[in-house]
C-alpha positions as CSV (number, residue, x, y, z in Angstrom):
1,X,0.0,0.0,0.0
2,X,2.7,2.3,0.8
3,X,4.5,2.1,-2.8
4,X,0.9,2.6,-4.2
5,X,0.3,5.8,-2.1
6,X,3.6,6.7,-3.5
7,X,2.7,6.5,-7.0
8,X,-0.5,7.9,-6.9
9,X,1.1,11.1,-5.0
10,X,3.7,11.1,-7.6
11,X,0.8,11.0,-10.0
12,X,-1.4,13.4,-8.9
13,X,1.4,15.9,-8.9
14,X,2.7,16.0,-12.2
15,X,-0.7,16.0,-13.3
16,X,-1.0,19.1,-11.2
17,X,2.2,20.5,-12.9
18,X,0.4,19.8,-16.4
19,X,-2.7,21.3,-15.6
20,X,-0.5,24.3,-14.7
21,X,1.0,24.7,-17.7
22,X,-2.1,24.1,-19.5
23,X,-3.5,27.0,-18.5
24,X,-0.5,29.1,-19.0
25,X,0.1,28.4,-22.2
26,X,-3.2,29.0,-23.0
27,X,-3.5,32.4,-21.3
28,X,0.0,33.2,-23.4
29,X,-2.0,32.2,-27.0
30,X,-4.9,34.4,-25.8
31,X,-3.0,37.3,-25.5
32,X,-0.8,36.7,-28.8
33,X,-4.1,36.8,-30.3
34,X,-5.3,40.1,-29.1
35,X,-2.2,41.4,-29.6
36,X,-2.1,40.5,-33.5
37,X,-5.5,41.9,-33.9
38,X,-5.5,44.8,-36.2
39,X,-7.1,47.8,-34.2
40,X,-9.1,50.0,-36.7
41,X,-8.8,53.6,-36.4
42,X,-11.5,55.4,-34.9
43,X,-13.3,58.1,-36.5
44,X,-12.5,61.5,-35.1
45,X,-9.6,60.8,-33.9
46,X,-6.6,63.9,-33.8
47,X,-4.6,64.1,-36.4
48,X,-1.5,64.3,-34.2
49,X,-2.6,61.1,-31.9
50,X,-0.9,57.9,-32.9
51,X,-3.5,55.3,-34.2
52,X,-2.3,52.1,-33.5
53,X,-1.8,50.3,-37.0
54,X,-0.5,46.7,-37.5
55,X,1.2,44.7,-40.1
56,X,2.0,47.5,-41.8
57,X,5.7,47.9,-42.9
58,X,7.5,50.6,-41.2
59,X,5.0,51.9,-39.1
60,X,5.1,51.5,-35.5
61,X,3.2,53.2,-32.5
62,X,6.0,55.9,-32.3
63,X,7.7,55.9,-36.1
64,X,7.1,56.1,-39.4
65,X,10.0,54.4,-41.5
66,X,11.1,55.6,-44.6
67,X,13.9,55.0,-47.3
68,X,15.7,56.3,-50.1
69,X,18.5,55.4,-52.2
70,X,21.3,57.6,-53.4
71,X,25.4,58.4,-54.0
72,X,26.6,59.1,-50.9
73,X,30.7,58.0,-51.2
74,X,32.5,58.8,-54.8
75,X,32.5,61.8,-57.5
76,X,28.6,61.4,-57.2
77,X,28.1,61.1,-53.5
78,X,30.3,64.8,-53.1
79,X,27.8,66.2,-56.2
80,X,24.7,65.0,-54.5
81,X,25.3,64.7,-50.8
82,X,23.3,68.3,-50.7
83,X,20.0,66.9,-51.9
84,X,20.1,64.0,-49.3
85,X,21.3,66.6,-46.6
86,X,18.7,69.1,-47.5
87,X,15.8,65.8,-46.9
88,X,17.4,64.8,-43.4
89,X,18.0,68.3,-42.0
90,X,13.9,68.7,-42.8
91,X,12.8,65.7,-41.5
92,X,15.1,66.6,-38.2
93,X,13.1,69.8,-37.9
94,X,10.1,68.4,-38.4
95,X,10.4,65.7,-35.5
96,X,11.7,68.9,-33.1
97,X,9.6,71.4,-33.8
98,X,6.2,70.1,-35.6
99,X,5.9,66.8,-33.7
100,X,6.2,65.0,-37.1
101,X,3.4,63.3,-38.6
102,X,0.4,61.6,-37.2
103,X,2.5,61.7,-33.6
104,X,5.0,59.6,-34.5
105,X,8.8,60.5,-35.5
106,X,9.8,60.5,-39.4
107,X,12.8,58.1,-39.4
108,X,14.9,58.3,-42.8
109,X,16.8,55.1,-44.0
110,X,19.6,55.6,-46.5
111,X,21.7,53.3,-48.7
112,X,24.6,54.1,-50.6
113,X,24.0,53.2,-54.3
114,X,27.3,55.2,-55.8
115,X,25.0,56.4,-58.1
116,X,25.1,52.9,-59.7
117,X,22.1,50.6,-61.0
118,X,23.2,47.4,-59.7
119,X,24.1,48.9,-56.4
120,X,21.0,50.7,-56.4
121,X,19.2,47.3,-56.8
122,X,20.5,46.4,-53.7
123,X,20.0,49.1,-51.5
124,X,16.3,49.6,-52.3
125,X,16.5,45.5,-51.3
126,X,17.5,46.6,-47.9
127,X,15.9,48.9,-47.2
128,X,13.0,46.8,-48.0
129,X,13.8,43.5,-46.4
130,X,16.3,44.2,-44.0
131,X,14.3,48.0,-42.7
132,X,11.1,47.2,-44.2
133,X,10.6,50.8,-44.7
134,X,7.1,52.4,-45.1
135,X,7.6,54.2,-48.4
136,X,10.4,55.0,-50.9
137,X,11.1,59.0,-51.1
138,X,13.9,61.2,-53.3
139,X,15.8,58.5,-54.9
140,X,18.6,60.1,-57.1
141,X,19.4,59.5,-60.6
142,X,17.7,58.2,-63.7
143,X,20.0,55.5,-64.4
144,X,20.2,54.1,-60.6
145,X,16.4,54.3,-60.0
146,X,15.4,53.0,-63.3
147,X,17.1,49.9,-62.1
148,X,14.3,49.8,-59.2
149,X,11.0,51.4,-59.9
150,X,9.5,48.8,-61.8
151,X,10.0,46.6,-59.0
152,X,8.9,49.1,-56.3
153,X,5.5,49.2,-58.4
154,X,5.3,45.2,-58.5
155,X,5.5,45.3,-54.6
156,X,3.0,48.3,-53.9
157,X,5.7,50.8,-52.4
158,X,4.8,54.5,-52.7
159,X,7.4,55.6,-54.9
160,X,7.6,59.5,-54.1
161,X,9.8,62.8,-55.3
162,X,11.9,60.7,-57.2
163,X,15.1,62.8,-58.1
164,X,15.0,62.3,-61.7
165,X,13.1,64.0,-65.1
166,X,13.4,61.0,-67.0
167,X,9.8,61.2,-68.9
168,X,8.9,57.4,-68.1
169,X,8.6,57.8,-64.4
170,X,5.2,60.3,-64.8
171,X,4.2,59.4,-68.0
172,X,2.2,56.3,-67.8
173,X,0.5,56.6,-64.0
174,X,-2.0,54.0,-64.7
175,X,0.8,51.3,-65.6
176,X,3.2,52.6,-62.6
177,X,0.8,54.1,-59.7
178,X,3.4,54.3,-57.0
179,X,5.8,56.5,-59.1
180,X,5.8,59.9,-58.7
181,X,8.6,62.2,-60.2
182,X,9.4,65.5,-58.1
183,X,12.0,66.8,-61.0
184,X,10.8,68.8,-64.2
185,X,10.4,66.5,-67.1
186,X,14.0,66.4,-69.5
187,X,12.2,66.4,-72.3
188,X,10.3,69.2,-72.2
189,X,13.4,70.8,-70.7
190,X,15.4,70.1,-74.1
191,X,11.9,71.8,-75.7
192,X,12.5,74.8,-74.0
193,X,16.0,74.5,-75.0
194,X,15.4,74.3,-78.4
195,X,12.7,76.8,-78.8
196,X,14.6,79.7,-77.5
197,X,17.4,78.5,-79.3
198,X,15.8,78.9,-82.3
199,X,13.8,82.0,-81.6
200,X,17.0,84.0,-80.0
201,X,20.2,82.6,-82.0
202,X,19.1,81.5,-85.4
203,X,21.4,80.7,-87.6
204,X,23.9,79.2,-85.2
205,X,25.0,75.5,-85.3
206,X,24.1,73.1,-82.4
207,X,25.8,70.1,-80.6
208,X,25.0,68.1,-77.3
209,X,26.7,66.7,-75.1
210,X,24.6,63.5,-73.2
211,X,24.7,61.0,-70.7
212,X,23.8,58.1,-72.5
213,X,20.8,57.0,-70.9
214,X,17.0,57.6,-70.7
215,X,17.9,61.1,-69.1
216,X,20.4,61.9,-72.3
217,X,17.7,60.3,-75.1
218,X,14.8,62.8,-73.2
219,X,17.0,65.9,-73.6
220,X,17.5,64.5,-76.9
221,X,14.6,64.2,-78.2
222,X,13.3,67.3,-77.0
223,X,15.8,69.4,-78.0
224,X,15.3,68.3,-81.9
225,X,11.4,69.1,-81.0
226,X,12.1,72.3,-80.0
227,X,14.6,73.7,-82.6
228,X,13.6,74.8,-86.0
229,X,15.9,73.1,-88.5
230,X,15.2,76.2,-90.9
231,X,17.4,78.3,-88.4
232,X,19.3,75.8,-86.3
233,X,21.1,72.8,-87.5
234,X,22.1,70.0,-84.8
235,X,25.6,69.3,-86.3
236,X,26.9,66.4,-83.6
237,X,25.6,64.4,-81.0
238,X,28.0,62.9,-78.3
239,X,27.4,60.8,-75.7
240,X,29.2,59.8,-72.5
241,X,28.8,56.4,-69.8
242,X,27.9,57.3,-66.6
243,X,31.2,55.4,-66.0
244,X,33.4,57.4,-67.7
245,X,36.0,58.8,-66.5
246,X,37.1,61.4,-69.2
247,X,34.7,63.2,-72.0
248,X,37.5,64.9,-73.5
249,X,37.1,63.5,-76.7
250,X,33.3,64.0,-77.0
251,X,34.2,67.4,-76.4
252,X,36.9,67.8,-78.8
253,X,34.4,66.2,-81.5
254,X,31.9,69.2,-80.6
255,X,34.6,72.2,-81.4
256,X,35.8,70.2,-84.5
257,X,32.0,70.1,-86.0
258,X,31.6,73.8,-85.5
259,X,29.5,73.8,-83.1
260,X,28.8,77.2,-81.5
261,X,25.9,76.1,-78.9
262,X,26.4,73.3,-76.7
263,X,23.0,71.8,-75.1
264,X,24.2,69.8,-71.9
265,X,22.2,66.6,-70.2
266,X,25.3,66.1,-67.8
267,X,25.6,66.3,-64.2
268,X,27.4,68.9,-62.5
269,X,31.4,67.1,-62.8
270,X,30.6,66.4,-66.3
271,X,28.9,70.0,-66.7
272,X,32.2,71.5,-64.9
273,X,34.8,69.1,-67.1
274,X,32.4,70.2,-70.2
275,X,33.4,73.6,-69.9
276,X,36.7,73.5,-68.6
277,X,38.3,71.3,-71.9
278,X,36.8,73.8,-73.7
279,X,38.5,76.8,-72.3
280,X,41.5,74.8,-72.3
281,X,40.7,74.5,-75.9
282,X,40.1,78.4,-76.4
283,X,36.4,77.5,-77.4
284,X,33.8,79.5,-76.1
285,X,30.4,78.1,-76.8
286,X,27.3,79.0,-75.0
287,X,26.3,76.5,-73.2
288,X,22.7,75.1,-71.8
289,X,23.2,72.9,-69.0
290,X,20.5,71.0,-67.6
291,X,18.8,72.3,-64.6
292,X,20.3,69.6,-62.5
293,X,23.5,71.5,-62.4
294,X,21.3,74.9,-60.5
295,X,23.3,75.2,-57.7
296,X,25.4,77.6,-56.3
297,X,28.6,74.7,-56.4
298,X,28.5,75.1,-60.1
299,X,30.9,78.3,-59.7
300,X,33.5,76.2,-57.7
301,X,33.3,73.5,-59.9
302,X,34.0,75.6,-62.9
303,X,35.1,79.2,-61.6
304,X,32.8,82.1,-61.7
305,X,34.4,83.5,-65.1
306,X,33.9,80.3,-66.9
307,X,30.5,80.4,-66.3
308,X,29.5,83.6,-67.3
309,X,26.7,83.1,-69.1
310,X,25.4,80.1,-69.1
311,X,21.8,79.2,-69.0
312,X,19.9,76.5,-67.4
313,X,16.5,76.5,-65.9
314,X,15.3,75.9,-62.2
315,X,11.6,76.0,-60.1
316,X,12.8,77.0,-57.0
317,X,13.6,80.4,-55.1
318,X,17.3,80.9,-55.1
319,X,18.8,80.1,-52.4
320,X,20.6,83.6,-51.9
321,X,17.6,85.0,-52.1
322,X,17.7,85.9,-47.9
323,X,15.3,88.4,-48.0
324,X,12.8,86.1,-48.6
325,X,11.2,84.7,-45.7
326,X,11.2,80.9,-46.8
327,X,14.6,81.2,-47.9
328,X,15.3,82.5,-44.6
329,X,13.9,79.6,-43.0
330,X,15.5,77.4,-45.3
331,X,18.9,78.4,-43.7
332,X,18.0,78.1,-40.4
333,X,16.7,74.7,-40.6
334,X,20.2,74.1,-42.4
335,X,21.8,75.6,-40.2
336,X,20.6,74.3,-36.9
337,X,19.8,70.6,-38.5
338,X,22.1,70.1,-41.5
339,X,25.3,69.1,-42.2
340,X,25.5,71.4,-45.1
341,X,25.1,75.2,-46.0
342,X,21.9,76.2,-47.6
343,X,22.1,76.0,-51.5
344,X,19.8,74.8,-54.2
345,X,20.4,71.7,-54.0
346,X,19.5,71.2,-50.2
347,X,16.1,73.5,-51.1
348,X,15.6,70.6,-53.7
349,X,15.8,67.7,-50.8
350,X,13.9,70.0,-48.0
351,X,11.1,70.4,-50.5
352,X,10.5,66.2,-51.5
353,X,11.0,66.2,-47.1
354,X,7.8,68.7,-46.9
355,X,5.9,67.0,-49.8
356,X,6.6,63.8,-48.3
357,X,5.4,65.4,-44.4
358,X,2.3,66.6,-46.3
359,X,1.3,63.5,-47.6
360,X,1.7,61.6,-44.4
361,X,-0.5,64.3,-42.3
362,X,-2.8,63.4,-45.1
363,X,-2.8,60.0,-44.6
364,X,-2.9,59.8,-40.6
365,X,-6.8,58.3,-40.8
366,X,-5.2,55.2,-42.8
367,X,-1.4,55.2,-42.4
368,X,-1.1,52.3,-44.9
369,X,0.9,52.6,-48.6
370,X,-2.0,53.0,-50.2
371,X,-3.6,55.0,-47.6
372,X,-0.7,57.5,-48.6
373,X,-1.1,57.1,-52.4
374,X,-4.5,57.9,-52.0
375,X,-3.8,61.3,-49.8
376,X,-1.1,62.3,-52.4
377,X,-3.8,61.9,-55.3
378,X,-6.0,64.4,-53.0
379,X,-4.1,67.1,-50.9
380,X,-2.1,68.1,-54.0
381,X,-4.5,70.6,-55.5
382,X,-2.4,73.9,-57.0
383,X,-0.5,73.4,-53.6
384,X,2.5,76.3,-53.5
385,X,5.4,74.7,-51.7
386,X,7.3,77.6,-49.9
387,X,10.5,76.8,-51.6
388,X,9.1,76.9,-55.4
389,X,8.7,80.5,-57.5
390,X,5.4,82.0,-56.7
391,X,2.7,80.8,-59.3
392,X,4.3,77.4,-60.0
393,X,2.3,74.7,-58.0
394,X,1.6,71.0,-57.9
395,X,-1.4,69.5,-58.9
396,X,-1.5,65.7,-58.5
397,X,-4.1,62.9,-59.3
398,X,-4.1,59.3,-60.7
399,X,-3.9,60.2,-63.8
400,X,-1.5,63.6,-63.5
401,X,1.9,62.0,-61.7
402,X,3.8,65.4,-62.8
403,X,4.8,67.2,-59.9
404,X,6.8,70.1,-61.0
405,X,4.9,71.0,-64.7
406,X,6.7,75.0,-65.2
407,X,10.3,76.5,-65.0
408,X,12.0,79.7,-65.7
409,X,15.3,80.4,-67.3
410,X,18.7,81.7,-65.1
411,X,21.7,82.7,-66.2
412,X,25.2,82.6,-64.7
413,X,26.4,86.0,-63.9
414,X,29.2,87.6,-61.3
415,X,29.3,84.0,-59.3
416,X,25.6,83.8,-59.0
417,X,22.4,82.3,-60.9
418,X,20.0,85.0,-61.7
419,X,16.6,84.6,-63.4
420,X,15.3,85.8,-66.7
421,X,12.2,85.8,-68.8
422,X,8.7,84.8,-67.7
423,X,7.8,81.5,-66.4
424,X,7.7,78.8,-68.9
425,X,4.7,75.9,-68.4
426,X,4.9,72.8,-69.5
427,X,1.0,72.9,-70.0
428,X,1.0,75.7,-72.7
């Protein structure tokens, strides 16, 4: 009887220690369950309060994750280190001083791509696997995001104020819906080109100079829309890899065809070594040079005398324009959150960072992707951003993914760009 007690005591107690877990394990399943319940966002609720959202990529109770892709080591990171500067020194103030959006803090993710396709490739697939970010914003270069926006579409990731004219990436917004260019279209740029060209220095002879990708074939193309070949004559077409090194023999092939006006679809160290082998050669065309080149660096690149002169196009105040009380903000928010001194090219990054702030307070009643296409397609009605010109807005829909649809002309003079002429829309 006594080894029977024992066994049913031993019994009874690890039945007792099963029951226990029983029940704990249950408990634990109950509350993974309520936990993993999506908690729909009440109506009414402040704009500024956190709604709880689930399953959601790069959205948490206190963040909203976002990423972008761009040259940040190289010749191209140097060039372009401004833009991404100007995004992060916005999105800084906006956490200190504007409590973000929809109460939570903007966090920005950023991969080096050297301004490269393949390594653009894989820093959008890190951002989206590794950081699972919430949205893509600003990512630089035609030839590096072309290698990713098809992909970003396939996947359902806003696609936002990508840094690039190339016509394709706001020409077909039905076929691509998450794409949406902040940067004036190239071919209509090399339209404008071409028509005042023709209208203000017939009779001259006319070469370009091209990056030889969808950015160089849009400048391209427009440009032989715009000129009249009964006063104008395009007498050589050259074309550079983004790869290369040198262009001095593209350029040499423009002075030896005569050419007394030199359209450029370069960025700014192929703009500056443009017009540097030609002084060196004692040529002296007048150069276009595409509006990418805007900024203030473009006199230490090439020195203020060299480019006296030269035209190219913008959207945007100027960033020496002080006076102004945007552009005086501008510099504070450099100032006190940047790493780099206000120019043009940090007004560029600031204004996708607003855009991108704007769409978000939009979309704080359904903070999902397409809860922030769909707030883009709305709030974007002749909206004035405070860093464009007065009179050129952004009007956005599902059909209209053009952001930026006017320009004016500037001109290099004493170290500085100043504007001329009336504002030129892309609409007329």
């Amino acid at each position: 009887m006594r080894k029977l007690g024992k066994f049913w005591l031993t019994f009874l107690a690890v039945a007792a220690l099963l029951l226990v877990l029983a029940v704990a394990c249950e408990e634990e399943e109950e509350e993974e369950i309520l936990t993993g319940t999506p908690t729909a966002a009440v109506t009414g609720t402040p704009a500024d309060t956190p709604t709880p959202v689930t399953e959601v990529p790069g959205i948490t109770d206190t963040e909203i994750i976002l990423g972008m892709h761009g040259p940040l080591s190289g010749t191209w990171g140097a060039a372009y280190a401004p833009v991404i500067g100007g995004v992060e020194a916005y999105f800084r103030y906006a956490n200190a001083e504007e409590d973000g959006a929809c109460g939570r803090d903007i966090i920005l993710k950023i991969e080096d791509d050297q301004y490269l396709p393949a390594r653009a490739v894989d820093a959008v697939k890190k951002l989206l696997d590794r950081d699972k970010v919430f949205a893509m914003i600003a990512g630089i270069g035609t030839a590096a995001h072309s290698a990713v926006w098809e992909d970003l579409n396939a996947r359902g990731v806003p696609d936002l104020w990508i840094m690039s004219g190339a016509n394709k990436f706001g020409s077909e917004p039905e076929k691509y819906p998450w794409s949406v260019p902040l940067l004036p279209d190239y071919y209509i740029e090399g339209t404008i080109f071409g028509k005042y060209i023709s209208e203000s220095m017939p009779g001259k002879k006319v070469g370009i100079l091209r990056q030889n990708d969808d950015w160089g074939d849009d400048v391209l193309n427009g440009l032989k829309n715009g000129l009249d070949p009964e006063k104008n004559e395009l007498v050589s077409e050259q074309s550079y890899e983004l790869t290369a090194v040198s262009i001095r023999s593209q350029v040499n092939n423009l002075k030896a065809a005569g050419v007394e006006i030199v359209v450029a679809a370069s960025n700014p160290p192929s703009t500056s070594q443009l017009i540097k082998e030609a002084d060196r050669l004692g040529w002296h065309p007048q150069f276009f040079i595409d509006y990418v080149n805007s900024d203030p660096m473009m006199f230490l690149y090439a020195t203020p005398e060299l480019m006296e002169g030269v035209i190219t196009l913008q959207a945007n105040k100027l960033s020496h324009w002080t006076d102004d009380p945007d552009v005086a903000e501008h510099h504070r928010i450099m100032q006190e959150y940047g790493d780099y001194p206000a120019g043009n090219f940090t007004a560029v990054g600031a204004a996708a960072a607003a855009l991108t702030v704007e769409a978000l307070r939009g979309a704080c009643d359904d903070l999902t992707r397409q809860g922030l296409m769909d707030a883009v397609h709305t709030i974007f009605k002749d909206y004035q951003g405070a860093a464009t010109l007065p009179g050129i807005t952004t009007t956005l829909s599902p059909t209209d993914h053009f952001a930026t649809e006017a320009m004016r002309m500037l001109r290099g003079h004493n170290g500085e760009w100043e504007y001329f002429g009336d504002i030129i829309s892309f609409r007329d």
